[in-house]
TORGU-194570 format. One record per residue: x, y, z of N, C-alpha, C in turn; residue in one letter. Coordinates in steps of 0.2 Angstrom, whole numbers, padded with zeros to 4 digits, always signed. Example, Ala and Ser with C-alpha at 12.3 -4.5 7.8 and 13.67 -1.06 7.14 Angstrom:
BEGIN
+0066-0028+0039+0062-0022+0039+0066-0016+0039A;+0064-0011+0035+0068-0005+0036+0064+0000+0039S;
END
This chain:
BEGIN
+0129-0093-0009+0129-0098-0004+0122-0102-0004X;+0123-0106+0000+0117-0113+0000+0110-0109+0005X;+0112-0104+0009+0107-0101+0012+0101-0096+0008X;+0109-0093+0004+0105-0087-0001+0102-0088-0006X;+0104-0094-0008+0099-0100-0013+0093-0103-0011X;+0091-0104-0004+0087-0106-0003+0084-0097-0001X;+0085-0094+0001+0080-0087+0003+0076-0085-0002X;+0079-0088-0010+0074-0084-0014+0072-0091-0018X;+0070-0099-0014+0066-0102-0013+0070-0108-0018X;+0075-0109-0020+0081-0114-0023+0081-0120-0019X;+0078-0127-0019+0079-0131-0016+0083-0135-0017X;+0086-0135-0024+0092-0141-0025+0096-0136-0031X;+0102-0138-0029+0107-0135-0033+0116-0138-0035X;+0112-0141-0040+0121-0147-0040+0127-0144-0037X;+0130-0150-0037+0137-0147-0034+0140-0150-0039X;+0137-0149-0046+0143-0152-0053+0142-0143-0059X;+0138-0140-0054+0138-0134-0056+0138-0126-0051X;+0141-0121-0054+0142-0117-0050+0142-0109-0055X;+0138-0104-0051+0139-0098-0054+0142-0095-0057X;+0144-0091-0063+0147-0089-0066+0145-0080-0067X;+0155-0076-0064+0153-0070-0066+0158-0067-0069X;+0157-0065-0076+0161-0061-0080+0164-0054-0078X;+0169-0050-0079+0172-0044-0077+0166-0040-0079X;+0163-0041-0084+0157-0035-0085+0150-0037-0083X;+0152-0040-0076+0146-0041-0072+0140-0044-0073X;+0140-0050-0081+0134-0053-0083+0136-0061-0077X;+0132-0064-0076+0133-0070-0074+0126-0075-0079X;+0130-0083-0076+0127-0088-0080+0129-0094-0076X;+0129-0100-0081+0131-0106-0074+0135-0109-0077X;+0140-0113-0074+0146-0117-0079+0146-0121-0074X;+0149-0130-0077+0150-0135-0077+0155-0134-0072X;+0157-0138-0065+0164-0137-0064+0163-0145-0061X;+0161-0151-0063+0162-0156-0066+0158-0159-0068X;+0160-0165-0074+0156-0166-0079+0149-0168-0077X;+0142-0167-0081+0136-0167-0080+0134-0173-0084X;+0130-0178-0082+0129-0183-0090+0121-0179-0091X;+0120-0183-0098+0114-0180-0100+0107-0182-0093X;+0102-0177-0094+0096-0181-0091+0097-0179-0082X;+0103-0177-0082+0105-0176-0073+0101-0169-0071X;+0098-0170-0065+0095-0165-0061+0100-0159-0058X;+0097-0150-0063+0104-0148-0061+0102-0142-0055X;+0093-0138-0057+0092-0134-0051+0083-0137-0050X;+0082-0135-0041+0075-0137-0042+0074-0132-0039X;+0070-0127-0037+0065-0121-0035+0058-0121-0038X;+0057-0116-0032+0049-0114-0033+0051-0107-0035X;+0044-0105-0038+0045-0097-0040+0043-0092-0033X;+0048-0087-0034+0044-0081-0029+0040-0075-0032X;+0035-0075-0025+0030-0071-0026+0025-0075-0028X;+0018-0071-0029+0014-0073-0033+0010-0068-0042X;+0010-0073-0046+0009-0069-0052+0002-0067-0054X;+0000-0075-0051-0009-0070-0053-0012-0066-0048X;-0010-0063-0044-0012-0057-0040-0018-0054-0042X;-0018-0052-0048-0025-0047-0054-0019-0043-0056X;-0013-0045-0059-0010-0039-0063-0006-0037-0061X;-0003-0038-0055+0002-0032-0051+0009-0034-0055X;+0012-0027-0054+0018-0028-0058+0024-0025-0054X;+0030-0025-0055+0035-0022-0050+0033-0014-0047X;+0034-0012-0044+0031-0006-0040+0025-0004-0042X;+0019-0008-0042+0013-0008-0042+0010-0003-0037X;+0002-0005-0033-0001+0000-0031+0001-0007-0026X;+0001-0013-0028-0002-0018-0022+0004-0018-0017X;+0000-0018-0010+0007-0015-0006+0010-0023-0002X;+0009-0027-0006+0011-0034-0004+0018-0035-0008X;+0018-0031-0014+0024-0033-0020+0031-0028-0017X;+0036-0037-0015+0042-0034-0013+0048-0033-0023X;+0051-0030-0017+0058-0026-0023+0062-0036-0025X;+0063-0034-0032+0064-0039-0034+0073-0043-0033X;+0075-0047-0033+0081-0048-0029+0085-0044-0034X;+0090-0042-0034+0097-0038-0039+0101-0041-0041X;+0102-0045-0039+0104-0053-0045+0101-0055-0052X;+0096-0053-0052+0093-0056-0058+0094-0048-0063X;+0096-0051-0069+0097-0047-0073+0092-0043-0075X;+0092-0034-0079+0098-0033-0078+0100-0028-0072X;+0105-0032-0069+0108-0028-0064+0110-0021-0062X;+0111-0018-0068+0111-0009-0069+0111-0009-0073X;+0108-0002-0074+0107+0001-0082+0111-0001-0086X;+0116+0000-0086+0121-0002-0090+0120-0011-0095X;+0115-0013-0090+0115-0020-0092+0106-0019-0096X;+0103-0014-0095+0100-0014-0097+0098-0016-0108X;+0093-0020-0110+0093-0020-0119+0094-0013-0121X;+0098-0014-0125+0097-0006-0130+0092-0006-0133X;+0086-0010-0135+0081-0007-0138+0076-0010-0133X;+0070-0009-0129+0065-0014-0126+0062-0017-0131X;+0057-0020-0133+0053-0023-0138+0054-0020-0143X;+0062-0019-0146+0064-0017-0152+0062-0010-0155X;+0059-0005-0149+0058+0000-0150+0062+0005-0144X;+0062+0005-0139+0061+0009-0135+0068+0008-0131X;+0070+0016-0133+0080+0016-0132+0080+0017-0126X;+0082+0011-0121+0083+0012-0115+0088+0015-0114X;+0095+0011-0116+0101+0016-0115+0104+0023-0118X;+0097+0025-0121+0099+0031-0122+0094+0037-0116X;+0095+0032-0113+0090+0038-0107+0098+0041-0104X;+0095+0045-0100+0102+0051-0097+0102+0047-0089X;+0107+0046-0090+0109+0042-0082+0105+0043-0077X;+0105+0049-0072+0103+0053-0068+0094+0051-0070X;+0090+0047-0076+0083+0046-0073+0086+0040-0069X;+0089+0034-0069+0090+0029-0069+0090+0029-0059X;+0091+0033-0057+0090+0037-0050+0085+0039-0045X;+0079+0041-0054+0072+0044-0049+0068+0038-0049X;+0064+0039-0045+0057+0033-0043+0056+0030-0050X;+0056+0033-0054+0052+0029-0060+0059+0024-0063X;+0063+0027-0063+0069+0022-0068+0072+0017-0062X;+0071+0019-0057+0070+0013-0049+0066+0006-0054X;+0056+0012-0053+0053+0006-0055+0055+0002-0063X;+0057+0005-0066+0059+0003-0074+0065-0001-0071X;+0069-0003-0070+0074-0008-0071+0072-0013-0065X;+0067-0014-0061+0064-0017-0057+0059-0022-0062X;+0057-0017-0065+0051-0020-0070+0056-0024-0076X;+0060-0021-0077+0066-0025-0084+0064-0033-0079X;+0069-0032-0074+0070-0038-0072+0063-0043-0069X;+0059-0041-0068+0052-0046-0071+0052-0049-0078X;+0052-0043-0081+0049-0045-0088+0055-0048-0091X;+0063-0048-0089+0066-0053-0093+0067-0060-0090X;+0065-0059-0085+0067-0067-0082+0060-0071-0078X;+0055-0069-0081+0048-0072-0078+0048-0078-0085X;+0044-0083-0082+0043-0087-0086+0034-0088-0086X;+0031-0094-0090+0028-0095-0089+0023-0098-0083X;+0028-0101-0080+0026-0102-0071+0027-0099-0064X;+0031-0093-0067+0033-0089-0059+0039-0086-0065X;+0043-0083-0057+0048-0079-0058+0053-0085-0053X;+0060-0086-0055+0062-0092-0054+0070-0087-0054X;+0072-0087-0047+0077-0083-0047+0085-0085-0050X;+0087-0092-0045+0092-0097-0047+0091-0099-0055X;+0084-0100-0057+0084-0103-0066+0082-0096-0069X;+0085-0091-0066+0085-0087-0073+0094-0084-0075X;+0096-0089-0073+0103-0088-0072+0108-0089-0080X;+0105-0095-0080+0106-0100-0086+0106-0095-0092X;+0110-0093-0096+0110-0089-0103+0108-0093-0106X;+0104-0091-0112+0101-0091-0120+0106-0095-0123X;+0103-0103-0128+0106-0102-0134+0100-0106-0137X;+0103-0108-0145+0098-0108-0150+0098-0115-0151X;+0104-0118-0146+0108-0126-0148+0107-0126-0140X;+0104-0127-0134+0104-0126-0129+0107-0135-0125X;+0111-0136-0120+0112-0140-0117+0109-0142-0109X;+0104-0137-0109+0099-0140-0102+0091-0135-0106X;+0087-0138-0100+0079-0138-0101+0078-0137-0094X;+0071-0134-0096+0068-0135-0088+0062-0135-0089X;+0059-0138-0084+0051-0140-0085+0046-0139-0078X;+0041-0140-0080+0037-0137-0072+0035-0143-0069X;+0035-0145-0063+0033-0150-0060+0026-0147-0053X;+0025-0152-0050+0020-0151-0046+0021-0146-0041X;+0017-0145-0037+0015-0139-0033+0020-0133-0035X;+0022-0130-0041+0024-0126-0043+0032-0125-0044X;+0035-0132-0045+0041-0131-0044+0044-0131-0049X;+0051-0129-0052+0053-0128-0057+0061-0134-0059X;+0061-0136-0064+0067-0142-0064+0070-0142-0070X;+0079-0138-0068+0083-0137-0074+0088-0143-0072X;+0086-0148-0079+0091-0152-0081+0095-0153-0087X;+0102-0156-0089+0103-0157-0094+0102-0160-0100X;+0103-0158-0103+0099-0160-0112+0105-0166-0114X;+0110-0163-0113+0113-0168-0116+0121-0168-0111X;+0125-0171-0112+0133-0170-0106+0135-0163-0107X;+0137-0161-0100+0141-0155-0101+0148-0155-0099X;+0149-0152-0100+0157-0153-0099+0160-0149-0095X;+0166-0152-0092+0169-0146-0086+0169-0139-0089X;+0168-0131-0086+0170-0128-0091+0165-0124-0094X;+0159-0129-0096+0156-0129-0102+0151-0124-0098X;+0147-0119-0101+0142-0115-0099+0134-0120-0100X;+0130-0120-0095+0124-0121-0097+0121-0116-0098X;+0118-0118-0105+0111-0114-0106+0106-0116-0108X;+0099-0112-0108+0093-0116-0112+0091-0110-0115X;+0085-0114-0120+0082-0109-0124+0076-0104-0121X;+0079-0098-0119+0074-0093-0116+0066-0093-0121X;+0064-0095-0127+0057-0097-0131+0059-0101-0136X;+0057-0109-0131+0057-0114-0135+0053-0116-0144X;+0048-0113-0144+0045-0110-0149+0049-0107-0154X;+0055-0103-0154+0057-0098-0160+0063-0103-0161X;+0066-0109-0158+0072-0114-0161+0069-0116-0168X;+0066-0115-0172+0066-0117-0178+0067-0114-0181X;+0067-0105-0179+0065-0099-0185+0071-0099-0188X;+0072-0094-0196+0081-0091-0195+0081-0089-0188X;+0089-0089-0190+0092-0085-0187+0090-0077-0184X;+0090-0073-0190+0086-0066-0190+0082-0066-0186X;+0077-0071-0189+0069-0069-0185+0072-0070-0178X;+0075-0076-0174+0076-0077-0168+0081-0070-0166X;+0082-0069-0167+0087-0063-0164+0080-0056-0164X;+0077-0055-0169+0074-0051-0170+0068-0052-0162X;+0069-0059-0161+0060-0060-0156+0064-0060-0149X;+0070-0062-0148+0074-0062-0141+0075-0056-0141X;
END
């Protein structure tokens, strides 16, 4: 809703696009009518503050609220099977996923997958990953964040952008390897 959008600080949110939720509970954002290129599709500010000195989700700092549950990954289950290509999250035993610490670990997943360079941006980290992306966003002034389209989208048609703009040039491999 346009309330819940604004609580976690979304101040514009087309009405040529609308959220999208799979049966296995991933969501993204689809077209539900057509977009032309260059069109303004979400504006927000980020929540929280990032240069605090370091704090991170369940920190010591007692200002750091719990992060919204919307942002992926939404439960374990949605959790990467490997973290930084090492580290076998789902092969933990359920039952940590329940104590304080795997609280804070899927807490801290979803900073660490959905923080950008300017903030942590609730509604734009909606948007899935491609390597052919059809929207962008950019940072504008007093810290605001602005997804628009790359090029038409079409009814239907899912937006995404490039979660590191920087690796569209590698293979393939490498890119899958660094996402």
């Amino acid at each position: 809703t346009a309330e819940t959008r604004a609580a976690v600080g979304c101040y514009f949110f087309s009405d040529k696009i609308d959220l999208l939720e799979s049966e296995d509970g991933e969501v993204g954002i689809v077209a539900v009518k057509p977009v032309p290129a260059g069109e303004m599709l979400i504006v927000e500010t980020p929540i929280g503050e990032l240069d605090s000195g370091g704090s991170w989700p369940g920190s010591a700092d007692p200002l750091w609220q719990p992060l919204p549950r919307c942002l992926s990954p939404r439960s374990p289950t949605q959790a990467p099977l490997l973290y930084r290509g090492y580290l076998p999250l789902r092969l933990l035993p359920h039952a940590f996923w329940d104590t304080g610490i795997g609280i804070w670990l899927l807490d801290y997943l979803r900073f660490a997958v959905n923080v950008c360079d300017s903030g942590l941006f609730v509604v734009g980290s909606f948007p899935n990953h491609s390597c052919a992306p059809n929207a962008s966003c950019a940072a504008g002034p007093e810290g605001l964040n602005f997804t628009y389209a790359l090029e038409p989208i079409s009814v239907g048609q899912e937006v995404t952008w490039c979660f590191q703009d920087e690796v569209r040039k590698l293979p393939c491999w490498q890119r899958r390897a660094i996402l």
